[in-house]
ZATITI-548326 format. One line per 8 residues: their letters; for each residue x, z, y of N, C-alpha, C, O. Coordinates in pm, 1 decimal, always signed. Layout:
N
A = X Z Y X Z Y X Z Y X Z Y ~ ...
***
This chain:
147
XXXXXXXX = +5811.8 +9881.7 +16013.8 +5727.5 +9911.3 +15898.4 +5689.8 +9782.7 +15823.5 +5656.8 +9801.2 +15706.4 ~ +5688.4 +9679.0 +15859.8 +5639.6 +9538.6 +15848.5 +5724.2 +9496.5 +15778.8 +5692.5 +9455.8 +15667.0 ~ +5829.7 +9493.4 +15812.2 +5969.0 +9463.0 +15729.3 +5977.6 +9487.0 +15609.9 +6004.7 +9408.9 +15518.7 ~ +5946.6 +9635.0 +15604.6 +5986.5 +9706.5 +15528.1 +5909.1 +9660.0 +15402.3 +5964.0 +9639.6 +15294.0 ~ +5759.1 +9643.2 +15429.1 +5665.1 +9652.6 +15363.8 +5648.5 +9492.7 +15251.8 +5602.2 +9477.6 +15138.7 ~ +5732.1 +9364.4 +15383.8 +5767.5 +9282.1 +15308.8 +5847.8 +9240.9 +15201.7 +5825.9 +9166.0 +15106.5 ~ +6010.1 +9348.3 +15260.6 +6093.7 +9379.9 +15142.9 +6064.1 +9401.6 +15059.6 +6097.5 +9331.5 +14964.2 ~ +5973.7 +9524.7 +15041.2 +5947.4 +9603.8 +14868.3 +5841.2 +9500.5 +14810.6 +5832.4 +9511.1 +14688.3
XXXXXXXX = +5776.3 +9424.6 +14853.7 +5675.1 +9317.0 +14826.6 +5726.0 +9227.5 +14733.8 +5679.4 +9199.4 +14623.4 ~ +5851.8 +9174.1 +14802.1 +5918.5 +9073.2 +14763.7 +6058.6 +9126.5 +14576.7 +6084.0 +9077.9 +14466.4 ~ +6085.5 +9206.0 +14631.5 +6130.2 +9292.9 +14529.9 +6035.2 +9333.4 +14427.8 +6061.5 +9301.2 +14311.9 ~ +5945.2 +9388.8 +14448.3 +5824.4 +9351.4 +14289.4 +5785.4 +9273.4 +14207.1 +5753.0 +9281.4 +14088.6 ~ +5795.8 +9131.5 +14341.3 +5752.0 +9008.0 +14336.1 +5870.1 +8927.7 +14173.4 +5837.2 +8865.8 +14072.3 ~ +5991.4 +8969.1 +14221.8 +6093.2 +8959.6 +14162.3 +6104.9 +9024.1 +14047.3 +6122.9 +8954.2 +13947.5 ~ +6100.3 +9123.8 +14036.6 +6138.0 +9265.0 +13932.9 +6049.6 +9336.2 +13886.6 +6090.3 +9401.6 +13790.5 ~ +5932.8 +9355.1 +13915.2 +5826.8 +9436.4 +13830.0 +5680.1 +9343.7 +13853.4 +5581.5 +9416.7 +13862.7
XXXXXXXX = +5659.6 +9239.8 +13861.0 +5528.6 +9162.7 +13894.8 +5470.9 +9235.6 +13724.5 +5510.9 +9222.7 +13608.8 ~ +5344.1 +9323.2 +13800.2 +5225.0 +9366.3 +13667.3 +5169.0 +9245.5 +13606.7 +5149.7 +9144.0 +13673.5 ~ +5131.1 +9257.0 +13429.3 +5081.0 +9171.2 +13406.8 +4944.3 +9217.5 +13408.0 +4924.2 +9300.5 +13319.4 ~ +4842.2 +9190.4 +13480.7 +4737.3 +9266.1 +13494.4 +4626.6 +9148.2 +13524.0 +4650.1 +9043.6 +13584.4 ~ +4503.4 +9187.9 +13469.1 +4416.0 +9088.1 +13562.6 +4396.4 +9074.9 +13721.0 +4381.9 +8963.2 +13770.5 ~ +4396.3 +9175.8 +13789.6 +4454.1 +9151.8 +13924.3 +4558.1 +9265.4 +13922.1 +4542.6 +9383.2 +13890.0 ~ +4677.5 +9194.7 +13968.1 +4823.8 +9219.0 +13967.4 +4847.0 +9260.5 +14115.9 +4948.1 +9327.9 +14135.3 ~ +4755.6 +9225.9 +14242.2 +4806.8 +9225.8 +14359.1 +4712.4 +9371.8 +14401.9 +4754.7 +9417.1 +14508.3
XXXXXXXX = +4604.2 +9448.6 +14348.2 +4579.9 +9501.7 +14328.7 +4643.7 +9640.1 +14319.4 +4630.6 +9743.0 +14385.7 ~ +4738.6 +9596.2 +14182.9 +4845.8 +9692.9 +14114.5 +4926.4 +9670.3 +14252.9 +4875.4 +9733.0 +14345.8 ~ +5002.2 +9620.2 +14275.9 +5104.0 +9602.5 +14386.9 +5088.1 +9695.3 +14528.9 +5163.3 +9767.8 +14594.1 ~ +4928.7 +9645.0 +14539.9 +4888.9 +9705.8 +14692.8 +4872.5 +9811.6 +14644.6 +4883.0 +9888.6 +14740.1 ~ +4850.1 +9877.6 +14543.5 +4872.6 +10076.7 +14498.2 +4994.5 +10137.7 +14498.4 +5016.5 +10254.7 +14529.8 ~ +5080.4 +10048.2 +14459.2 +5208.5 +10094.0 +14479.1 +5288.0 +10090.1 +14637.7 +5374.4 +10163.7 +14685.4 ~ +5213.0 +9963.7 +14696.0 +5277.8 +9992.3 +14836.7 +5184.8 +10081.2 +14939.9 +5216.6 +10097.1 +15057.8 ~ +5058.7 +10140.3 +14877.2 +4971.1 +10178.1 +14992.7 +4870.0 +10084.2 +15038.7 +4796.1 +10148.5 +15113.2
XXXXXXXX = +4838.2 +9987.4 +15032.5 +4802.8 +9895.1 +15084.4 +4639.3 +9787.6 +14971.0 +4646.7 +9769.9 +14849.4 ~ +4554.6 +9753.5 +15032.5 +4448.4 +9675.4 +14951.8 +4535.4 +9580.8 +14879.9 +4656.8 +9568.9 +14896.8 ~ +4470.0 +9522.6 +14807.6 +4494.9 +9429.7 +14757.4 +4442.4 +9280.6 +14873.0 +4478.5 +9165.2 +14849.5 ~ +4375.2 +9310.3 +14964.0 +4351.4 +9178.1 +15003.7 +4460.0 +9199.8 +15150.4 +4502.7 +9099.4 +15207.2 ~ +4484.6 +9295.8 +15184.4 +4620.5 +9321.4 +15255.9 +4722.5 +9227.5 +15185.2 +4748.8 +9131.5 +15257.7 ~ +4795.6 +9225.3 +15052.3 +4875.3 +9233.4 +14977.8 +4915.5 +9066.0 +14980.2 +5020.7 +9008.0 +15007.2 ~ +4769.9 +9013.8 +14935.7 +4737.5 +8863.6 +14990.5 +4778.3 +8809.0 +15121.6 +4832.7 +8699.3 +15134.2 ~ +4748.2 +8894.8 +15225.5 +4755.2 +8828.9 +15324.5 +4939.2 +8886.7 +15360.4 +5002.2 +8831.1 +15450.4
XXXXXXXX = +4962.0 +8927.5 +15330.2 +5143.6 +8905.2 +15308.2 +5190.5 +8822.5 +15257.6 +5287.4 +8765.0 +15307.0 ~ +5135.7 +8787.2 +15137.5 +5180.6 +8688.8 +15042.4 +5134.8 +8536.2 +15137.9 +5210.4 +8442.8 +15111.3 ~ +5051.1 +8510.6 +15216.5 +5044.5 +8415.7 +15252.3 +5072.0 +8396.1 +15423.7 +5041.3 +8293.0 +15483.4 ~ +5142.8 +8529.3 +15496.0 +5218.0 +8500.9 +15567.5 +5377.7 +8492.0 +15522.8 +5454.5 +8442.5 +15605.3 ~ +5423.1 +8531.1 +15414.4 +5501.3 +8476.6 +15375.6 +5538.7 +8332.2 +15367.2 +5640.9 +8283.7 +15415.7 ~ +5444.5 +8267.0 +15299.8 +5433.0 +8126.5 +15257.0 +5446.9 +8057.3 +15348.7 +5521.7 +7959.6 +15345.4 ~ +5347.2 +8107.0 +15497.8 +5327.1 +8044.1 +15609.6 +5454.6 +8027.8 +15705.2 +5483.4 +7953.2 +15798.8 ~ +5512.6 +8124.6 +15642.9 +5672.3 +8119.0 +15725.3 +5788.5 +8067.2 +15670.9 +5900.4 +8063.9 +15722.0
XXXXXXXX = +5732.5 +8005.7 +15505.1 +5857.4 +7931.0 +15463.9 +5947.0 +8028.0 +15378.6 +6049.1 +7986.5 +15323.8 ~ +5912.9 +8135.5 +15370.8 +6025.6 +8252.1 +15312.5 +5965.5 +8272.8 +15151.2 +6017.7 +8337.9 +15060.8 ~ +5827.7 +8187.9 +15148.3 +5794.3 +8220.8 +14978.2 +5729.0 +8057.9 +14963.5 +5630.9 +8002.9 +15013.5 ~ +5818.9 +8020.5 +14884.6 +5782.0 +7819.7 +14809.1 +5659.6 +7831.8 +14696.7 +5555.0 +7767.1 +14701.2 ~ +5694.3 +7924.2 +14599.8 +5635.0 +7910.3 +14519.0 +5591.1 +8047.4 +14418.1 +5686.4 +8109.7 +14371.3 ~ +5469.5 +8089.4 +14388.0 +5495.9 +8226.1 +14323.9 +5397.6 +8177.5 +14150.1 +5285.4 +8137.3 +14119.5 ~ +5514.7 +8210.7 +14086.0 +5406.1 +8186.9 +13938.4 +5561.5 +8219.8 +13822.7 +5673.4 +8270.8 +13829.3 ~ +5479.0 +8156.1 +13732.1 +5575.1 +8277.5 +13586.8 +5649.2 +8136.0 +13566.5 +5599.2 +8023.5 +13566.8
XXXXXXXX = +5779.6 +8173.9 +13549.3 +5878.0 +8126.4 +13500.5 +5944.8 +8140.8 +13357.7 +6051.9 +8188.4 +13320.1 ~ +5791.9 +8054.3 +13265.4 +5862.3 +8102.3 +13149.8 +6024.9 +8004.6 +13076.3 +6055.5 +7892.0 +13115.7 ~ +6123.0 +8100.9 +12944.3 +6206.7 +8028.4 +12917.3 +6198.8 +7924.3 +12817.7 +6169.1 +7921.8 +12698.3 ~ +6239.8 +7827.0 +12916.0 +6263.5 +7698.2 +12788.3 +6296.2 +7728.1 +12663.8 +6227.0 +7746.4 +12563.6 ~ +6440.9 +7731.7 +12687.4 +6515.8 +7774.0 +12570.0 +6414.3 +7856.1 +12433.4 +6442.5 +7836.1 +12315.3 ~ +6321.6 +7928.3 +12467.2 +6250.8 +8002.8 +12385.0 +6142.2 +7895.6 +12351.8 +6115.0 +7888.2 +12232.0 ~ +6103.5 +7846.8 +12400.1 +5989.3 +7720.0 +12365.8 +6031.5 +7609.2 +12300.7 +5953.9 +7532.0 +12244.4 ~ +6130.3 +7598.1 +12303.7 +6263.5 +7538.7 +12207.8 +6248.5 +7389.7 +12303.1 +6226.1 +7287.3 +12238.5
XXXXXXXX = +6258.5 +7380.8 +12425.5 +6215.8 +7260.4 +12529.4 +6390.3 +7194.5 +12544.7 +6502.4 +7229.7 +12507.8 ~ +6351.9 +7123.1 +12593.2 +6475.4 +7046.1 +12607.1 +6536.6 +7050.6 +12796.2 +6438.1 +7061.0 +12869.3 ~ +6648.4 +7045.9 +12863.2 +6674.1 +7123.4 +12986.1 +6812.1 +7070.8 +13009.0 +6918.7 +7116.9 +12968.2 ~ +6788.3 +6961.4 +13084.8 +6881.9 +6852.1 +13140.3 +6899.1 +6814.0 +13296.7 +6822.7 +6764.8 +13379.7 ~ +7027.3 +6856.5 +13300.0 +7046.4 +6809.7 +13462.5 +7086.0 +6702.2 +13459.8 +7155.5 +6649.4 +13373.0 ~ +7036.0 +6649.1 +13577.6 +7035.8 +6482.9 +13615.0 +7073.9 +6425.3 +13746.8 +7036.1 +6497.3 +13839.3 ~ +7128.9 +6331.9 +13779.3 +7219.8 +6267.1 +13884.6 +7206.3 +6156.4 +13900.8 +7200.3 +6071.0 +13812.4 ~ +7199.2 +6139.6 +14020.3 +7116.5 +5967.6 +14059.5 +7197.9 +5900.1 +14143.0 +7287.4 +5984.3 +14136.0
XXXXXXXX = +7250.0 +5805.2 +14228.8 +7298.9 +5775.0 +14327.5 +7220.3 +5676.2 +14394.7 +7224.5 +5557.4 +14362.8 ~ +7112.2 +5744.4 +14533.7 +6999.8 +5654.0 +14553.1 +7032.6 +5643.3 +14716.7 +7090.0 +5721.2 +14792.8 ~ +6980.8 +5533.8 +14734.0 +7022.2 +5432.3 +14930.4 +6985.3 +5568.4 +15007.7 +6914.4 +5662.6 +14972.1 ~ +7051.4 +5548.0 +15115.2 +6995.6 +5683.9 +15213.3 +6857.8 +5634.2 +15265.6 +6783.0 +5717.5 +15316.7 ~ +6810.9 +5476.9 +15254.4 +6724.8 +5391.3 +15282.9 +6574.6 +5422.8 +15177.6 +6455.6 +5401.5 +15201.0 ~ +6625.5 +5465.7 +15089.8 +6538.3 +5470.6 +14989.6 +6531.8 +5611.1 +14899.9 +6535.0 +5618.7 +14777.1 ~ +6519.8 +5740.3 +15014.0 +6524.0 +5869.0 +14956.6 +6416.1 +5909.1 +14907.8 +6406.3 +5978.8 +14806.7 ~ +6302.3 +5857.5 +14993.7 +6168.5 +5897.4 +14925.0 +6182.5 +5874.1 +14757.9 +6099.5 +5943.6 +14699.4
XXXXXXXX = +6246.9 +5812.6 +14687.8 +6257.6 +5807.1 +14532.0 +6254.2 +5942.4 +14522.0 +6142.4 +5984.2 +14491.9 ~ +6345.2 +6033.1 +14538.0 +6375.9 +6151.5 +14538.1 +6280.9 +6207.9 +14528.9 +6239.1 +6256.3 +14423.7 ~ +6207.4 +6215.7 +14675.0 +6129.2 +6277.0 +14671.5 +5984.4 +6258.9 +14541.9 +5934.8 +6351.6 +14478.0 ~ +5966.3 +6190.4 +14538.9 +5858.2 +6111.3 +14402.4 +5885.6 +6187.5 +14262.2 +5821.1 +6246.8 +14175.7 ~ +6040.1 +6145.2 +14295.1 +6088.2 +6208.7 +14100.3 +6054.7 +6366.8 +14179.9 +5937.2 +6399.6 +14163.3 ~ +6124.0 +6451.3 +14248.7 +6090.8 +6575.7 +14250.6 +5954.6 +6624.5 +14220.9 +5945.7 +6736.5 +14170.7 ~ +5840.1 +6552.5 +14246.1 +5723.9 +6599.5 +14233.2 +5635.1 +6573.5 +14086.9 +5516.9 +6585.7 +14055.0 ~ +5758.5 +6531.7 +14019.2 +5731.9 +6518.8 +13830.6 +5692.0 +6645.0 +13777.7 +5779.0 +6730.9 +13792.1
XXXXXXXX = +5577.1 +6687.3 +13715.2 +5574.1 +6822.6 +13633.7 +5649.6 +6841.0 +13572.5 +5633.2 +6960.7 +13549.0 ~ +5764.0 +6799.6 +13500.3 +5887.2 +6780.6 +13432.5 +6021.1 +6808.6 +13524.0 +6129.0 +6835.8 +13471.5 ~ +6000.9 +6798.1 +13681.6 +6134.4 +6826.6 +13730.8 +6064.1 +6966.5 +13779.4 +5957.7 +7003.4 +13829.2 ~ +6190.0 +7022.6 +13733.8 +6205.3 +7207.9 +13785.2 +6311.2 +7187.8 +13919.5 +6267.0 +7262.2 +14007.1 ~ +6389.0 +7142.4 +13951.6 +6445.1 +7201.6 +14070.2 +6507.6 +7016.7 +14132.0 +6551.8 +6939.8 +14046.6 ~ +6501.9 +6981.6 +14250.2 +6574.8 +6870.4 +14242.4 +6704.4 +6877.5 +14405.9 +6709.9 +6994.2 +14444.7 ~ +6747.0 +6832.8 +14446.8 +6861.7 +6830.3 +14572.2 +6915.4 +6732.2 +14578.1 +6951.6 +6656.7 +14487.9 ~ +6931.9 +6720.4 +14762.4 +7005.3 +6604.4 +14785.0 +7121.8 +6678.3 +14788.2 +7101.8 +6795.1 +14821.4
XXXXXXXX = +7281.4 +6639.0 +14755.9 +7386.6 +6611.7 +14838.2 +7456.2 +6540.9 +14857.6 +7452.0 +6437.4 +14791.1 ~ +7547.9 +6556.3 +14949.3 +7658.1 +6462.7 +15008.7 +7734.9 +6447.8 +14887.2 +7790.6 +6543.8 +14834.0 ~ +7740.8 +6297.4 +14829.2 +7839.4 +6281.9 +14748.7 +7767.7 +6155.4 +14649.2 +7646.5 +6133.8 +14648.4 ~ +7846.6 +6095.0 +14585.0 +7790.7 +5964.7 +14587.5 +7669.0 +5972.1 +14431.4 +7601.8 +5882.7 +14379.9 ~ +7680.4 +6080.6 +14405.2 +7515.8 +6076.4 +14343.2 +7486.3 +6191.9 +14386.4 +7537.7 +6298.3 +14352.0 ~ +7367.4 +6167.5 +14495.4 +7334.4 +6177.4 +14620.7 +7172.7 +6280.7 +14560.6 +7108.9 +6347.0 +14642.4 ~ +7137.2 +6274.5 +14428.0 +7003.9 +6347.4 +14424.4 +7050.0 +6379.7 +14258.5 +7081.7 +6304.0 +14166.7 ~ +7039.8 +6499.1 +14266.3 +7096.1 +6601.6 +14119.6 +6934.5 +6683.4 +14143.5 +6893.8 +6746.5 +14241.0
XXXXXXXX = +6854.4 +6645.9 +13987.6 +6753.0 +6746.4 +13953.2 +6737.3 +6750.4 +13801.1 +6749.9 +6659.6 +13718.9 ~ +6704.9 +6885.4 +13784.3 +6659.8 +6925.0 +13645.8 +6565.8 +6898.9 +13589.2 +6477.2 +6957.0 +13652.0 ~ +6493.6 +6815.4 +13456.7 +6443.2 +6811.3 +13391.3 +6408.6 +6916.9 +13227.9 +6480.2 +6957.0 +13136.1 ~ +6301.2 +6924.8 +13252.5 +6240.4 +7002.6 +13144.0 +6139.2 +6941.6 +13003.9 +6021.6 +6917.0 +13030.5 ~ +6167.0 +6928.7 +12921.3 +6065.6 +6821.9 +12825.1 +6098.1 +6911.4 +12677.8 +6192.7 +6980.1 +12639.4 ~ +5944.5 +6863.8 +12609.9 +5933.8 +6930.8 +12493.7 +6050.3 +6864.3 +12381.7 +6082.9 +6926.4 +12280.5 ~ +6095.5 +6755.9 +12410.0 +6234.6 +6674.2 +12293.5 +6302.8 +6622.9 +12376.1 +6276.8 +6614.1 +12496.0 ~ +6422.5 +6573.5 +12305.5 +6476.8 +6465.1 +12359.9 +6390.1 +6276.5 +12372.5 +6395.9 +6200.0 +12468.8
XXXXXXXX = +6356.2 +6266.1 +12308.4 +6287.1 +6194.1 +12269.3 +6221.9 +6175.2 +12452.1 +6260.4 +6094.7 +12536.9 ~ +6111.7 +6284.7 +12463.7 +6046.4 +6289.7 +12579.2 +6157.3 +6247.6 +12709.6 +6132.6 +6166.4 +12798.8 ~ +6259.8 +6311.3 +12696.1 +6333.6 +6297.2 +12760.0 +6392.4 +6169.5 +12807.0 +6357.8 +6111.9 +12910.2 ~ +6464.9 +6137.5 +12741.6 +6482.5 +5932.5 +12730.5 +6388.1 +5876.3 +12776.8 +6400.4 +5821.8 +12886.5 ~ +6271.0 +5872.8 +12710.6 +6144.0 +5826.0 +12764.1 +6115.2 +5860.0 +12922.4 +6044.1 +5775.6 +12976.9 ~ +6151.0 +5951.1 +12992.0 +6106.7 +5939.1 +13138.6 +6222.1 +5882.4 +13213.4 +6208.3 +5796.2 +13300.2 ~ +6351.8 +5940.0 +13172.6 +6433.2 +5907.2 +13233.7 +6411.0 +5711.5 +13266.9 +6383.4 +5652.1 +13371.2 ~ +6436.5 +5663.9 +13135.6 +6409.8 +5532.0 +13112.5 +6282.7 +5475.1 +13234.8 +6302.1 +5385.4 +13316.9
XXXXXXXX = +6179.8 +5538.5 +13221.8 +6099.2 +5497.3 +13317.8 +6087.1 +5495.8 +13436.0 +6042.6 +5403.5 +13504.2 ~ +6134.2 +5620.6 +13478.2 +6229.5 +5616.5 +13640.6 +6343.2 +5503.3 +13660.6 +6382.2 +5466.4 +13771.4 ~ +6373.4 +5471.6 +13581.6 +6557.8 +5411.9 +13599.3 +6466.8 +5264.6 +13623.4 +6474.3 +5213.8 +13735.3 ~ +6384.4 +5199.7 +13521.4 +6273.3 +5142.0 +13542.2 +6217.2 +5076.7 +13643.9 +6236.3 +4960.7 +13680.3 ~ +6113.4 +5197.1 +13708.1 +6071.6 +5178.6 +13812.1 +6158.4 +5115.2 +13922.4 +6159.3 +4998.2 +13960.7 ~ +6244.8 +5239.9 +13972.1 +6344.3 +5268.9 +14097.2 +6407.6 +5188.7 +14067.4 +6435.3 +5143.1 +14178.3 ~ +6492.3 +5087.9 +13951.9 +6571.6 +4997.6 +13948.0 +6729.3 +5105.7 +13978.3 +6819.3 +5051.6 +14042.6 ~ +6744.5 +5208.8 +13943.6 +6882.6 +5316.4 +13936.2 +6899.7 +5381.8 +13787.5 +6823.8 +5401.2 +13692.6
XXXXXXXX = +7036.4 +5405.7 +13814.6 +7067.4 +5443.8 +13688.8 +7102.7 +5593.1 +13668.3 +7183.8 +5630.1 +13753.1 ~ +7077.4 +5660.0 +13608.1 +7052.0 +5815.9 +13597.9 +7106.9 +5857.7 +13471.0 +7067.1 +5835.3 +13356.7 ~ +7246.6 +5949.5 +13531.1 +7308.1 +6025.6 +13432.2 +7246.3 +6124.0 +13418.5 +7172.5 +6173.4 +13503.8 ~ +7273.0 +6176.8 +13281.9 +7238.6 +6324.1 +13233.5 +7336.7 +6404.2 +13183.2 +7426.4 +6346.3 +13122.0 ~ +7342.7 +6524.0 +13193.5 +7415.4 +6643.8 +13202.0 +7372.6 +6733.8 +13100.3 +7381.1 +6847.9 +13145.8 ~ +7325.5 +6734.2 +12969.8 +7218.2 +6813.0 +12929.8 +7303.0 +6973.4 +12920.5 +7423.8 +6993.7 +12932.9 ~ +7213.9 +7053.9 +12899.7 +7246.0 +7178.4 +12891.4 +7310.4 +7211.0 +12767.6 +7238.1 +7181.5 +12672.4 ~ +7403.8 +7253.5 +12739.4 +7511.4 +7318.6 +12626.6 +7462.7 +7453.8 +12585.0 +7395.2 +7488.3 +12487.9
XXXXXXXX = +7511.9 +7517.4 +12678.6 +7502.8 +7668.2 +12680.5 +7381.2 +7709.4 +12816.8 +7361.2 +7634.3 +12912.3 ~ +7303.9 +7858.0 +12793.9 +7255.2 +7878.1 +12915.4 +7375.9 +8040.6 +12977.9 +7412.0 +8116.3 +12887.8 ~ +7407.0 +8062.2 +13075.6 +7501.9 +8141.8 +13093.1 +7368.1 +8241.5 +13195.2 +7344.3 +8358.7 +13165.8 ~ +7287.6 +8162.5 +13323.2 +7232.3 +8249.5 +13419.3 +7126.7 +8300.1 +13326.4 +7060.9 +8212.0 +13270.9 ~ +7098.3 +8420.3 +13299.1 +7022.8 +8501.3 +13261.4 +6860.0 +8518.4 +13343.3 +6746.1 +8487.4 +13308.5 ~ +6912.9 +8578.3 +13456.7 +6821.9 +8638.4 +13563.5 +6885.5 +8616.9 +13722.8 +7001.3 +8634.3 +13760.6 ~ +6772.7 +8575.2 +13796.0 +6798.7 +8545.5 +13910.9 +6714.4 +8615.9 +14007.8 +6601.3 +8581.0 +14041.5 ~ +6801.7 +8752.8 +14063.8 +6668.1 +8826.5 +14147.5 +6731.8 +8815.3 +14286.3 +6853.7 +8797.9 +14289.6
XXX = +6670.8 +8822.4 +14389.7 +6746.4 +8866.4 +14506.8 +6678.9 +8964.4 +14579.6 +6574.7 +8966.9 +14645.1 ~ +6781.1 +9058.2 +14545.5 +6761.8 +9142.3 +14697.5 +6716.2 +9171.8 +14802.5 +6789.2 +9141.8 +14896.9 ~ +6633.4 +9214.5 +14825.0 +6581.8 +9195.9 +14994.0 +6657.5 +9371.9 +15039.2 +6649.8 +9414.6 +15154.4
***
């Protein structure tokens, strides 16, 4: 039942989140459940690593923002950079991989202008040099998953 109850949770979470003044409220009516039940799913979720982050994902593209992927090649000695730039209000998603630019993350900024400007200041700081990839086209639409 637990399972179950997390699935359809998570699937709302995704696909029908109410815009409501309390939304978890709306949720726990639809599953049966309080709203402070609803909470405490939502934060054994969290507690288990299976939910990072829950909030509105609005689109750039519509805000007319600027949305550039970026590529670094930083010491395995000196990853915490990584970690630093990831925690920019400006980076939306960042990753290490294997391969010799070693930390690929997305940037979000109201111009280009803004853009240059941080990059520059990271490259700066960290003493690395950071390609950009900017966005052309957007192709992913919607990203739901399944439970």
């Amino acid at each position: 039942m637990k399972n179950k109850i997390y699935k359809d949770l998570l699937n709302i979470l995704q696909e029908d989140f109410p815009l409501h003044p309390r939304p978890f409220k709306i949720i726990g009516e639809k599953l049966g459940l309080s709203e402070e039940e609803i909470l405490k799913y939502l934060q054994d979720l969290k507690n288990k690593g299976v939910l990072r982050h829950l909030g509105a994902s609005p689109d750039s593209y519509k805000l007319k923002h600027i949305t550039c992927l970026c590529a670094v090649s930083i010491p395995q000695d000196k990853l915490y950079i990584a970690e630093e730039i990831a925690r920019l209000p400006e980076v939306t998603h960042g990753y290490i991989r294997k391969h010799n630019l070693n930390f690929w993350f997305t940037i979000v900024t109201k111009s280009e202008k803004d853009l240059n400007n941080i990059i520059k200041k990271l490259e700066d700081k960290y003493k690395i040099k950071i390609r950009k990839f900017p966005a052309v086209k957007k192709f992913k639409i919607k990203a739901v998953f399944k439970v």
